[in-house]
N, C-alpha and C positions, 0 to 999 in steps of 0.2 A: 460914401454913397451906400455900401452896405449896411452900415450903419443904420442909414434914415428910412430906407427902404425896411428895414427888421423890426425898425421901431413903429414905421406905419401901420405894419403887419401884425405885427402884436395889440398894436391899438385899436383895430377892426376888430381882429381876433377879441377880447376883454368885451368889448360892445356887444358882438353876437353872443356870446356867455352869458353874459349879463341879463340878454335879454331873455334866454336859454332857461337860465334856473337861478333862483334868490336866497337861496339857502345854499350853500357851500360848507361841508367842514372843511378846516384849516388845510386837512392833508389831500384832500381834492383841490382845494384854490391851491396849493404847492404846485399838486400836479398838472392840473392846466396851465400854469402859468411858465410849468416847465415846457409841456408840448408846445405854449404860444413861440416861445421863444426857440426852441427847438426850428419847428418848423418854419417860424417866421425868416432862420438864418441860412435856409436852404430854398427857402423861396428866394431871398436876397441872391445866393450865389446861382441860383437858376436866371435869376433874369440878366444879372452880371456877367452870366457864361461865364466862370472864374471858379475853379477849388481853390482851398486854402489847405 
């Protein structure tokens, strides 16, 4: 479940970026993609009420 909920959230997350800005270098798309994921997995354990 955390999982699919992280993956949701990353997938919103990519959309509004996308729509955000079209020019990315490599080490900014790195880095959002780390914050997507980042946060996407703490969103996941907030709604889960669950630490890992």
């Amino acid at each position: 479940m955390t999982s699919l909920l992280t993956g949701v959230f990353c997938a919103v997350f990519a959309v509004v970026v996308d729509a955000v800005t079209d020019v990315l270098t490599m080490w900014l798309a790195i880095l959002i993609a780390f914050v997507s994921g980042f946060t996407g997995s703490l969103f996941a354990q907030l709604v889960l009420k669950r630490k890992t």
